[in-house]
C-alpha positions in Angstrom: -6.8 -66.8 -61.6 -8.9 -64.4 -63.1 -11.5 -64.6 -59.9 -8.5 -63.4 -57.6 -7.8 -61.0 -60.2 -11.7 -59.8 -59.9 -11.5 -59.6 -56.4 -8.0 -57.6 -56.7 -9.7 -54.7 -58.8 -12.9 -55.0 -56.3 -10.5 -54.4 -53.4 -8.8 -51.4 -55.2 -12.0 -49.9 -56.6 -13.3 -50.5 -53.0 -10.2 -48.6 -51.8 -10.0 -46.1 -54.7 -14.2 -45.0 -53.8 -12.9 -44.7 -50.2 -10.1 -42.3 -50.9 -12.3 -40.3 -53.4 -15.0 -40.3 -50.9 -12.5 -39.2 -48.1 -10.8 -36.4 -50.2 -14.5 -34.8 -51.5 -15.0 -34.9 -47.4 -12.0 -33.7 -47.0 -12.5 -30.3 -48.9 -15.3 -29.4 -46.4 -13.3 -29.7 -43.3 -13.9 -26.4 -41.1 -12.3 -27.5 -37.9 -10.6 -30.5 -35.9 -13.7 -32.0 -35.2 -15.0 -32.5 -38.8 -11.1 -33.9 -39.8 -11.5 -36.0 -37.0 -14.8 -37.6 -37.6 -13.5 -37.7 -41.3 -10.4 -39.5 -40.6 -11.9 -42.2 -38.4 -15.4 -42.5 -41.0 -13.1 -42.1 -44.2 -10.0 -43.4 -43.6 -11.2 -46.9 -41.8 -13.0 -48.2 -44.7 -9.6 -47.9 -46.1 -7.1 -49.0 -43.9 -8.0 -51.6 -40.6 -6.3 -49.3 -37.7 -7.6 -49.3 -34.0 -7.1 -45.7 -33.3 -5.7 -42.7 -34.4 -3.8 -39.4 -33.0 -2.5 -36.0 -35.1 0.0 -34.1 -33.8 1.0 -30.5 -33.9 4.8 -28.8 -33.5 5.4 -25.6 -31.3 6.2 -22.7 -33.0 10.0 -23.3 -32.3 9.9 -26.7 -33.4 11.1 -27.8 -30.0 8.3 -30.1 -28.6 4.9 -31.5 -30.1 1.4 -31.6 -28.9 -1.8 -33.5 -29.6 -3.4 -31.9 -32.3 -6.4 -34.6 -32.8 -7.2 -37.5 -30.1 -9.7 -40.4 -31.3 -12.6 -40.3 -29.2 -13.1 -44.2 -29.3 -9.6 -45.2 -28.3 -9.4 -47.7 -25.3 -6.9 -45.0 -23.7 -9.6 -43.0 -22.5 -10.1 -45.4 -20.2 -7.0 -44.7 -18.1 -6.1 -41.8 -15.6 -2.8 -40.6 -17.3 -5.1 -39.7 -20.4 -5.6 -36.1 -20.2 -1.9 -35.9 -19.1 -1.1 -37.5 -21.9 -3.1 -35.1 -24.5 -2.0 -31.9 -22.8 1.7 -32.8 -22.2 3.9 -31.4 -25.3 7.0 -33.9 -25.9 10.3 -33.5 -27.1 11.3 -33.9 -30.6 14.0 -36.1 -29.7 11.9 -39.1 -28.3 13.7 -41.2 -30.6 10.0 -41.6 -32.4 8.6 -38.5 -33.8 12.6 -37.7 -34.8 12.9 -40.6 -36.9 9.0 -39.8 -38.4 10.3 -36.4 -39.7 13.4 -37.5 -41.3 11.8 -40.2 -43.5 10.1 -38.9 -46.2 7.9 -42.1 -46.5 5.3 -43.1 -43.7 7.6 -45.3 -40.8 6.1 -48.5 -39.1 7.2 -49.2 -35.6 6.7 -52.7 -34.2 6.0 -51.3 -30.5 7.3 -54.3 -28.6 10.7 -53.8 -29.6 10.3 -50.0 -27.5 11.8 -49.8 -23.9 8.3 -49.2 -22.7 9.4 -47.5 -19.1 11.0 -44.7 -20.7 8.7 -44.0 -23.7 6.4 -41.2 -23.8 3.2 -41.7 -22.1 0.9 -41.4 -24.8 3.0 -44.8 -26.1 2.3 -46.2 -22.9 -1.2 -46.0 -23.0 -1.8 -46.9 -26.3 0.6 -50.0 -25.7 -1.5 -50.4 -22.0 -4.6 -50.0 -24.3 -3.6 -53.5 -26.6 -1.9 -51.3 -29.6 1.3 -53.4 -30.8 2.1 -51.4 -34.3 1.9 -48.3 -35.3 2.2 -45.7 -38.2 3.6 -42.5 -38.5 3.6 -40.3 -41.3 5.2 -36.4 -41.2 2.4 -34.8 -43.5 4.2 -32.3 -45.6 4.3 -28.7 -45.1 6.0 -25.3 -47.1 8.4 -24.7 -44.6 8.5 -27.2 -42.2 6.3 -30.6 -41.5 4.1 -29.1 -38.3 2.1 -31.6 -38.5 2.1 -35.7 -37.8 -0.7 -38.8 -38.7 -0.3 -41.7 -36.1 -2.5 -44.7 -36.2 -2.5 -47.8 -34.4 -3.2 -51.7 -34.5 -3.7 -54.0 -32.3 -2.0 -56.5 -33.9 1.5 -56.6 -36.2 1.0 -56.4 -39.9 -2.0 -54.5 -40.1 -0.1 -51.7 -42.1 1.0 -53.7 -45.3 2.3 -52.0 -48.3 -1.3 -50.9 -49.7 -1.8 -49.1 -46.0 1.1 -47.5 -46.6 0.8 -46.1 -49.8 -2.9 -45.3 -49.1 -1.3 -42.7 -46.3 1.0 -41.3 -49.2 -1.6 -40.7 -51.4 -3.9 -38.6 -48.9 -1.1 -36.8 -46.9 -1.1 -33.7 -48.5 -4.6 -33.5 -48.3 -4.3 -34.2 -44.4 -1.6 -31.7 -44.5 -3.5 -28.6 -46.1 -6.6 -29.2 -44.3 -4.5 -29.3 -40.8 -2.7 -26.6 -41.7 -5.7 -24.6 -42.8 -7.4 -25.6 -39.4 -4.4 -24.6 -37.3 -3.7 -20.9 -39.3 -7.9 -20.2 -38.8 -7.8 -21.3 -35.0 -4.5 -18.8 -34.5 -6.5 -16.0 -36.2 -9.9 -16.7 -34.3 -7.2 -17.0 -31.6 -5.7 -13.4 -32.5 -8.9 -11.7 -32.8 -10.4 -13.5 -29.4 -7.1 -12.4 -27.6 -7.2 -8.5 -29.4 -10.8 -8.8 -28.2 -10.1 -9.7 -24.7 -7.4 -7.6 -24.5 -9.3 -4.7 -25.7 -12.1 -5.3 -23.0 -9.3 -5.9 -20.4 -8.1 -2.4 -21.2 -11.8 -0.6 -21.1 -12.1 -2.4 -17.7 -8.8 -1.4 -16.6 -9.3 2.0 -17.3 -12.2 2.1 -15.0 -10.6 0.8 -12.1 -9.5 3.1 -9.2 -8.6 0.8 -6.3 -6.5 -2.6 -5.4 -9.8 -4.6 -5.1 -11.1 -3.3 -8.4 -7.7 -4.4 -9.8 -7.6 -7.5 -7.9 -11.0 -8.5 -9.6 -10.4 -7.7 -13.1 -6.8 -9.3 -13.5 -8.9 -12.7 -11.3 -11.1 -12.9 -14.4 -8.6 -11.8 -17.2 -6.6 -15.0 -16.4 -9.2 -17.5 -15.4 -11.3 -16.9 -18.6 -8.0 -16.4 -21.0 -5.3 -18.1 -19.7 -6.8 -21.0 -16.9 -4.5 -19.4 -14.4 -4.7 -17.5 -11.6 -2.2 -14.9 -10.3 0.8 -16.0 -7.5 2.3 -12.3 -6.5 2.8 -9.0 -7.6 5.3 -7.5 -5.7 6.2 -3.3 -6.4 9.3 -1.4 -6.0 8.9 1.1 -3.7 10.3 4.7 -3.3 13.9 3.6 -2.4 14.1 1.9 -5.4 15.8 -1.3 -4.2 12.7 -2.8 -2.1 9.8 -5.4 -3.5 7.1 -5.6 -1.3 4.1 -7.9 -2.2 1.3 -5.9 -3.5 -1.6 -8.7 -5.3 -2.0 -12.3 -4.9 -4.3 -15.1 -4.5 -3.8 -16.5 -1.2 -6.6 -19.5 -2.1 -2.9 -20.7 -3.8 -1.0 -21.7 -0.9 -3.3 -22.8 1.1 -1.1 -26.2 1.6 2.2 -24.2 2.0 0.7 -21.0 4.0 4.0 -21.3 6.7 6.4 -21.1 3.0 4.1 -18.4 1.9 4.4 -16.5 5.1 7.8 -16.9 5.3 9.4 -15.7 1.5 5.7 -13.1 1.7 7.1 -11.3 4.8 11.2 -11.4 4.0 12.3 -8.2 2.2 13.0 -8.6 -1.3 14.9 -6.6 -3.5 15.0 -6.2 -6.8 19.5 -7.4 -6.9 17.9 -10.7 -5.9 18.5 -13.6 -8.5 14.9 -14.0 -10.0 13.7 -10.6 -9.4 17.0 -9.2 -11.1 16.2 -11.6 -14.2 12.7 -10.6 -14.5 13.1 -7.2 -14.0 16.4 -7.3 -16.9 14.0 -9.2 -19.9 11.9 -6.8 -22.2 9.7 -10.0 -22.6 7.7 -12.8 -20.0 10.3 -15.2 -19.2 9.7 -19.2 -18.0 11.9 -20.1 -15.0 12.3 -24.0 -15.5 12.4 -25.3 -11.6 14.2 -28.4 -12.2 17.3 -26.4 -14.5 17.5 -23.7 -11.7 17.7 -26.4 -8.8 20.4 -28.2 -10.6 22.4 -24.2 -10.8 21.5 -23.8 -7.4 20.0 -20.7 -7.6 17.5 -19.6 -5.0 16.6 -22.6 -2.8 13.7 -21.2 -1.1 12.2 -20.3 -3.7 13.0 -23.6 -5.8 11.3 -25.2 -2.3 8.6 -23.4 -2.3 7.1 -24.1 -6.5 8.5 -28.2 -5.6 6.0 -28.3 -2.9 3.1 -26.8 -5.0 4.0 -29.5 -7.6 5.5 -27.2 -11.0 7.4 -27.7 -13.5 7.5 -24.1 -14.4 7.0 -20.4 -13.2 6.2 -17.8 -15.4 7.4 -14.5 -14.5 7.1 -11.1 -16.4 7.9 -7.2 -15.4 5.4 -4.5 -14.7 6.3 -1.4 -16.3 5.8 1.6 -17.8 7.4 3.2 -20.3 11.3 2.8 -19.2 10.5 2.8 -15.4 9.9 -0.6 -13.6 6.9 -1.1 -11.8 7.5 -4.5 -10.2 7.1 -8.1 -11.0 3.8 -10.5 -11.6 4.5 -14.5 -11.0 2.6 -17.5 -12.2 2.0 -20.6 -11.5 1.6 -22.3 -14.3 3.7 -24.8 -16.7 1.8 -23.8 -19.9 0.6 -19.9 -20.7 1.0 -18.2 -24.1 3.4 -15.2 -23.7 2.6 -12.9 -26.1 -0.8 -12.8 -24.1 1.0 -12.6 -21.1 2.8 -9.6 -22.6 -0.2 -7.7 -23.5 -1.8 -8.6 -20.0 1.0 -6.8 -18.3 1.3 -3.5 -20.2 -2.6 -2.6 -19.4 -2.1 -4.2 -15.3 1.3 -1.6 -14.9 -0.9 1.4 -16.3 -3.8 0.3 -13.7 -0.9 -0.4 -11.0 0.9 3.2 -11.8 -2.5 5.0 -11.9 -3.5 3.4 -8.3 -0.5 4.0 -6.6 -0.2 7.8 -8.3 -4.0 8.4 -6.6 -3.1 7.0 -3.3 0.0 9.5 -3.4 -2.3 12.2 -4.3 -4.8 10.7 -1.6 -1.9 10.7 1.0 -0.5 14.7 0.2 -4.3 16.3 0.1 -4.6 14.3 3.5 -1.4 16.2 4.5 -2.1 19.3 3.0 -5.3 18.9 4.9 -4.3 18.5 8.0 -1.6 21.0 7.8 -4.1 23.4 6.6 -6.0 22.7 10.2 -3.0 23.3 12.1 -2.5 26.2 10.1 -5.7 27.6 10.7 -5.9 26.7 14.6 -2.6 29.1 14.8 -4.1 31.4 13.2 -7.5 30.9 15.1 -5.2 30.8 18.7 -2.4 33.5 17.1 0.0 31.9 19.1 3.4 33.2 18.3 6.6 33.1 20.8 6.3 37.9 21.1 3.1 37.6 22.6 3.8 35.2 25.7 2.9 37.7 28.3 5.0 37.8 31.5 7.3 39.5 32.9 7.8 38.1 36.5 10.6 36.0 38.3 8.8 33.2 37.7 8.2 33.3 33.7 11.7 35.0 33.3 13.4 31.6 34.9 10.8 29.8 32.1 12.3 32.0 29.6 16.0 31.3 30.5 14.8 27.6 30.3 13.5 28.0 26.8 16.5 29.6 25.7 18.7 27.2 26.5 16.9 24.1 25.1 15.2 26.1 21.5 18.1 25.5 19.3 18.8 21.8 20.3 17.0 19.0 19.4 16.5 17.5 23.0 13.0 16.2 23.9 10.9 18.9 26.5 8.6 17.8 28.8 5.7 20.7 29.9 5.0 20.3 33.5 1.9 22.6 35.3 -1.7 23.0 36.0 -4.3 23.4 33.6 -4.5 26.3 31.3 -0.6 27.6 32.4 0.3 27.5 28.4 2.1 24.6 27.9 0.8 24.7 24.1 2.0 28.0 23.7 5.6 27.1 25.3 5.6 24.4 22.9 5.4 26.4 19.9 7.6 29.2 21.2 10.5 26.8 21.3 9.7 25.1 17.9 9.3 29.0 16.4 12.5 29.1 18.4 14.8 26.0 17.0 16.0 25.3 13.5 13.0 23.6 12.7 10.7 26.5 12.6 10.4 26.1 9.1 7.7 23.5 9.2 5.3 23.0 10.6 4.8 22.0 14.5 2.2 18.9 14.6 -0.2 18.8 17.9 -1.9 16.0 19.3 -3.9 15.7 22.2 -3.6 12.0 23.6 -6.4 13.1 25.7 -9.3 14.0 23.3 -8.3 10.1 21.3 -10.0 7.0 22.0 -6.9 4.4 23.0 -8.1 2.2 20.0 -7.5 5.0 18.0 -4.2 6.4 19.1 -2.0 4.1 17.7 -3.2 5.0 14.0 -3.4 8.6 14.9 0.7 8.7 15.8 1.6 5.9 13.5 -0.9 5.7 10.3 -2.1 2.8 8.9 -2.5 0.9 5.4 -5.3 0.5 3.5 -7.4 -2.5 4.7 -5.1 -3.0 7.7 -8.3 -3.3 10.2 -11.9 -2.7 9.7 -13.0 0.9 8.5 -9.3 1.5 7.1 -10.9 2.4 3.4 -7.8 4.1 2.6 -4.0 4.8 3.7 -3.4 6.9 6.5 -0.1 8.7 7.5 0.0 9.0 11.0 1.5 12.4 12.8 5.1 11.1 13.6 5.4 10.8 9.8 3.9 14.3 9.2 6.4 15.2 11.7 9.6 14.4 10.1 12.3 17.2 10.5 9.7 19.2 12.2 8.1 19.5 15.8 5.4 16.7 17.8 3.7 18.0 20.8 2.1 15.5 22.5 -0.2 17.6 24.4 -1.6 15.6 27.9 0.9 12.9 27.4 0.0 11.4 30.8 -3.8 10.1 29.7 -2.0 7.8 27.0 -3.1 4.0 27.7 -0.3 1.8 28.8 -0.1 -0.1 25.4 0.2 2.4 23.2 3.3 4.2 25.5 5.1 0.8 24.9 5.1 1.7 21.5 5.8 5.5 21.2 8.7 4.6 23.7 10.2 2.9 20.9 10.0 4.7 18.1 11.5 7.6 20.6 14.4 4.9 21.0 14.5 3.6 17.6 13.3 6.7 15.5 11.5 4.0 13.2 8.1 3.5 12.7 5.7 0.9 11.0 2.6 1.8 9.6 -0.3 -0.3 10.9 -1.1 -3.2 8.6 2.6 -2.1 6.6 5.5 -4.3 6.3 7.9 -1.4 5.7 10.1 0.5 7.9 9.9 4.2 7.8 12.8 6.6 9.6 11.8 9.7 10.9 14.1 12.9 12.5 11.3 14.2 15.2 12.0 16.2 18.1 9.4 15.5 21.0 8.4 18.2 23.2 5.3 16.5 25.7 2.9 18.1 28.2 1.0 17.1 31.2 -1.0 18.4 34.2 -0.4 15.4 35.8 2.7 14.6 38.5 4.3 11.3 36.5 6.3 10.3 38.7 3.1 9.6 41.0 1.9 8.2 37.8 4.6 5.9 37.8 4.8 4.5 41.3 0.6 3.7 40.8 1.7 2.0 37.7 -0.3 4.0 34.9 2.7 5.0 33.3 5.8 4.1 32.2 9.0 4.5 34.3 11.2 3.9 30.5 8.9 6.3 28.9 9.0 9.0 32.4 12.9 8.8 32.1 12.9 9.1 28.1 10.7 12.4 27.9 12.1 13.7 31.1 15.1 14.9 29.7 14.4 18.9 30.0 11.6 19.5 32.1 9.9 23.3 32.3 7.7 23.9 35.1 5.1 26.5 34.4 4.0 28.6 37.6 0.5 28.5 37.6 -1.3 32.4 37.4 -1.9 32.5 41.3 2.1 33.0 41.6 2.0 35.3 38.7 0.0 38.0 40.6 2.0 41.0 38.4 0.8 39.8 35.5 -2.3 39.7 35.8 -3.0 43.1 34.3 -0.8 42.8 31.7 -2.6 39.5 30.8 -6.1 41.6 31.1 -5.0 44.2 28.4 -3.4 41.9 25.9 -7.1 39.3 26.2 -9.1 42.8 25.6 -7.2 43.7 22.6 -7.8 40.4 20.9 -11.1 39.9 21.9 -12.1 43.9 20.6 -10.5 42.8 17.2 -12.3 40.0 17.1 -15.8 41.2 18.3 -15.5 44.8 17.0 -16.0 46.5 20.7 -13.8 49.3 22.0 -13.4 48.3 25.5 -10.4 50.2 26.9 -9.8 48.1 30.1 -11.2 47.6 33.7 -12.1 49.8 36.5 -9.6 49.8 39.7 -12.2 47.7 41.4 -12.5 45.0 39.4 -8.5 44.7 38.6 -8.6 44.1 42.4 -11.1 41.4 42.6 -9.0 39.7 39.3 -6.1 39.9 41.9 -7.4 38.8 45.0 -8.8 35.6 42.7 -7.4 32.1 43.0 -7.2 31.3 39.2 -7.6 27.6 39.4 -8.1 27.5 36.1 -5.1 29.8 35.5 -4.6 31.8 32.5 -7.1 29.8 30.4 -9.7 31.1 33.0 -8.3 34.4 32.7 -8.8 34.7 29.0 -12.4 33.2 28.7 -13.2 35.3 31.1 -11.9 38.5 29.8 -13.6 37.3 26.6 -16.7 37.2 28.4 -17.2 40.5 30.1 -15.6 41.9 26.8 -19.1 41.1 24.7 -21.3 41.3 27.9 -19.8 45.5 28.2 -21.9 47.9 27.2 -19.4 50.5 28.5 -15.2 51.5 27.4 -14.5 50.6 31.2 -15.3 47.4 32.8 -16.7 48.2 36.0 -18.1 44.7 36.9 -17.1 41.3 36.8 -18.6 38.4 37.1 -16.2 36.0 39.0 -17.2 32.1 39.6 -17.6 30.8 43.3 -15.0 29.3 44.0 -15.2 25.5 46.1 -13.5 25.3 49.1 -10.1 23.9 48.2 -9.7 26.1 45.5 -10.1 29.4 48.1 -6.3 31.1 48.2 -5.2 30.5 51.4 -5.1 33.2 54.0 -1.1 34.1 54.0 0.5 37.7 54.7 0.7 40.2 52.2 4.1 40.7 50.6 3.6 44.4 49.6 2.6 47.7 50.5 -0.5 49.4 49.2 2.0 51.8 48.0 4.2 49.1 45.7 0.3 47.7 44.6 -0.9 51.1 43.8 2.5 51.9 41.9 2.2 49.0 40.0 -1.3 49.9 38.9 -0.9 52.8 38.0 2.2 52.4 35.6 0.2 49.7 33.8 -2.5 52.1 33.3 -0.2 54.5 31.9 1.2 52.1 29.2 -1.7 51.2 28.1 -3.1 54.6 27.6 0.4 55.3 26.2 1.1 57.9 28.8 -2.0 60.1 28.3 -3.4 61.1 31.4 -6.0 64.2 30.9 -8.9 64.3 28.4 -10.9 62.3 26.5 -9.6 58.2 26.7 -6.6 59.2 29.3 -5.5 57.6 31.9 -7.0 59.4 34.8 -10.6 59.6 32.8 -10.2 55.5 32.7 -9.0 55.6 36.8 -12.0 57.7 37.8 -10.0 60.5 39.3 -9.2 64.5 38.4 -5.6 65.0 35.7 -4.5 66.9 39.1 -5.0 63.8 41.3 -3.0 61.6 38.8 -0.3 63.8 38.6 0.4 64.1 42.0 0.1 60.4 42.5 3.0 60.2 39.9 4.8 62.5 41.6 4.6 61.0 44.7 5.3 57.4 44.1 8.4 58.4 41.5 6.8 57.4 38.8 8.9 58.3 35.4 8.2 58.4 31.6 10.8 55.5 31.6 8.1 53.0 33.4 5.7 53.3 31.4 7.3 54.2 27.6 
């Protein structure tokens, strides 16, 4: 009797040094890893138990977690471990419920469980040999967070001393688990204020998408173990979504899904997108609730077949104004992170996309500037179309009819006729003479670059696009597009002008968004297109669609009265711009100009005007330096249609005006004809020449 009763108070003091030995460990526990090695050192020379597990609730006291994991527990050994540790478990398992009502530690004989439907960190402790276990809810201030579970391999192991062993050190479990868990959330807090706070600085020194791109990559692999699905923007109208980030290494299993919901238009009435964009806070879409509503089915198709349980979704904003929308794929991410992660990526997101508008109007005001400058370089303006004949009146007449409407022109005639300056006569001439009439020359364009040029393109869309471009139809809207030598446009690209002509829509190269534009077309050529079109280099649809108001111009060969005209108004511009007072050109030489071909028509005229303007040395041009001509461009040998009388009529009322009916002295008319006041008078007398002719 009293030998049992020896080895009774052996066992207790045996226990009692265990417990003291464990509770003076206890007090220097710094982390999970020093209560762990505690528990399974300490605790096991007290109690016989084949593993253990501690577990943690969520802040809502919805589901628990892991919280400690025995590193010598025979369910290591299995695949479901790690899903096991990381999965958090409802508190209604019908196990840790019936723990945290029970003030006193609970035994469970685990082969009285329905094993199929238990959790699966039962399961694999059961798989693993356990048959009983103990649970104890270790006490808390407000609520028990946390929970001691340990297992035997056989039934009976946890007798009444194992019991009250677990009573007797449970608070201590409980304050050093509670300690551990309120230092890890404030390391946590301070790692997350820190990253956030280096997220910011790196934010702040991004510029582009791809220095975006790269800083929110590493913000989420390193913080959160995630990596981003989409970021989708609302564009200018307000109601469209269009994908702006994601990582396409995602979906490389569901690429033709990807494609599909990538390329659709969203908006921002759509179910998800409204519910995103309506929370102040990162909201969890559970996949399995919103397939059971019904909601979305491509969407809910799409996360099945990348295997989630969850998609977390949050708003991009700034201030009051929403951005877009950022998705995750992910069934675990802490929100509040997520929160702060958003804030600093819709100041980057707002800052890029402010640039690129900046980008895109000092492009436009750029190129406007150049247009502006080439009319003032040209001074082009409809008063100073010079012409008076039958054959520029019945241009004129043609002009006036079509300036005010908004029907497309097509310029018809040689070379250096002035279809340019027809073209902005009748924009300077129709209610869009307010902006600005865009010119481009399909001729001076490589074809691989004419698409771009009328169309624009997105950043990135092919190589060497480093930055968005707006393309001339869109610099074009409610104004004016001359598409100057319209018939060297390659084949391919007239396919596409001839529909946005049809449609009066446009895509940006590389864009996924419509544009509208209002643009009236007026188009020139020195080519015959219909010969175009029977060889098949152009387009009979496009022929028919720009052909809608042709103008002829008469090439300067058939404008032989205005030739002098022409001469005075090229040596006015040409003394203003070169400083020389050059009054005009001797008889002789206005006869040559006559008696020339012009095959380069009034182009030629004015270059070479220009010339023999700097190359004077003298008021009066008295030579001129005509080019030879080839044999085909010799005027052909035809009669005369007027009398030397009409010709030297003609010339000599031309004179007058532009001497502004001076004849004698110094810079008069008769000084610049080489002939006596007298002679000149009587020449005006004689051919009935009156002030009226020439005032």
């Amino acid at each position: 009797m009293r030998m049992l009763r020896n080895e009774e108070l052996a066992e207790k003091e045996r226990i009692n040094d265990a417990l003291l030995e464990l509770s003076n460990r206890m007090v220097k526990v710094r982390d999970r890893k020093d209560l762990l090695h505690v528990i399974n050192s300490g605790l096991r020379k007290a109690i016989n138990f084949t593993a253990c597990v501690m577990t943690i609730l969520d802040e809502v006291h919805q589901t628990y977690n892991a919280f400690l994991t025995d590193p010598e527990s025979k369910s290591r050994d299995y695949a479901a471990y790690n899903e096991a540790i990381s999965t958090p478990y409802p508190v209604g398992d019908g196990i840790y419920d019936v723990a945290a009502r029970s003030e006193e530690p609970v035994l469970f004989d685990m082969r009285n469980f329905d094993v199929e439907n238990a959790p699966v960190w039962f399961k694999l402790h059961y798989a693993a040999g356990a048959r009983e276990m103990l649970i104890k809810a270790l006490p808390g201030e407000d609520v028990r967070r946390h929970s001691l579970i340990l297992f035997s391999d056989e039934t009976g192991t946890f007798d009444d001393c194992a019991v009250h062993i677990i009573e007797r050190i449970a608070s201590q479990l409980s304050t050093a688990a509670s300690n551990i868990t309120a230092n890890e959330e404030i390391l946590n807090r301070e790692s997350e204020k820190s990253f956030l706070l280096d997220f910011s600085q790196n934010i702040a020194a991004v510029r582009t998408k791809p220095d975006l791109e790269a800083a929110i990559s590493d913000a989420l692999e390193h913080l959160l173990s995630t990596r981003l699905a989409m970021i989708r923007v609302i564009e200018d109208d307000g109601v469209t979504l269009t994908p702006y980030l994601w990582d396409i290494s995602l979906f490389a299993g569901v690429m033709d899904m990807f494609d599909q919901l990538a390329n659709r238009r969203a908006t921002v009435d759509e179910y998800f997108f409204a519910q995103v964009l309506a929370s102040k806070e990162p909201i969890v879409i559970d996949i399995a609730e919103e397939e059971r509503k019904g909601n979305s089915p491509n969407y809910i198709a799409f996360w099945k077949r990348l295997g989630l349980k969850n998609v977390y979704a949050a708003a991009l904003r700034v201030g009051q104004e929403n951005l877009g929308t950022m998705f995750f794929l992910s069934d675990n991410l802490n929100l509040n992170l997520l929160k702060g992660l958003c804030a600093q990526i819709s100041i980057a997101i707002s800052n890029i996309r402010a640039n690129e508008k900046i980008l895109a109007y000092k492009q436009l005001l750029e190129i406007e500037n150049d247009q502006l400058k080439e009319q003032i370089r040209t001074i082009y303006n409809f008063s100073e179309i010079v012409g008076s004949g039958p054959e520029m009146q019945e241009v004129y007449h043609l002009m006036s009819l079509v300036a005010d409407s908004a029907s497309t022109v097509l310029l018809l005639g040689e070379t250096g006729t002035g279809k340019e300056l027809i073209a902005r006569a009748i924009h300077s001439a129709s209610p869009r003479r307010d902006k600005l009439m865009i010119k481009v020359n399909c001729a001076a364009l490589p074809a691989s670059l004419i698409e771009s040029e009328l169309f624009g393109h997105e950043k990135g869309a092919f190589t060497g696009a480093v930055e968005r471009r707006i393309g001339k139809f869109e610099l074009a809207d409610q104004s004016t597009l001359f598409l100057d030598e319209i018939g060297e446009m390659p084949l391919e690209a007239q396919v596409k002008l001839l529909r946005v002509l049809q449609e009066k829509e446009l895509e940006r190269i590389g864009g996924k968004t419509t544009i509208k534009v209002d643009v009236r077309i007026i188009a020139a050529t020195n080519r015959n297109l219909e010969e175009e079109v029977r060889a098949g280099r152009f387009r009979s649809d496009l022929y028919y669609r720009l052909n809608v108001f042709p103008i002829v111009l008469p090439p300067l060969r058939n404008r032989r009265d205005d030739i002098v005209p022409l001469t005075h108004f090229f040596v006015d511009r040409y003394n203003k711009t070169s400083g020389r007072k050059v009054t005009g050109f001797s008889p002789r030489v206005i006869q040559e100009l006559q008696a020339y071909p012009w095959p380069g028509n009034v182009r030629e005229l004015e270059h070479l005007v220009e010339r023999s303007v700097l190359l004077s040395e003298d008021a009066i041009i008295r030579e001129i330096h005509l080019p030879k001509l080839r044999p085909e461009e010799k005027m052909p040998v035809a009669p005369l249609s007027r009398t030397l009388s009409e010709v030297e009529r003609t010339y000599i009322i031309e004179v007058l005006r532009q001497f502004q009916g001076k004849i004698s002295g110094m810079d008069g008319a008769a000084e610049f004809l080489d002939i006596p006041a007298t002679t000149l008078h009587s020449k005006i007398k004689k051919l009935k020449i009156s002030k009226a002719d020439y005032f």
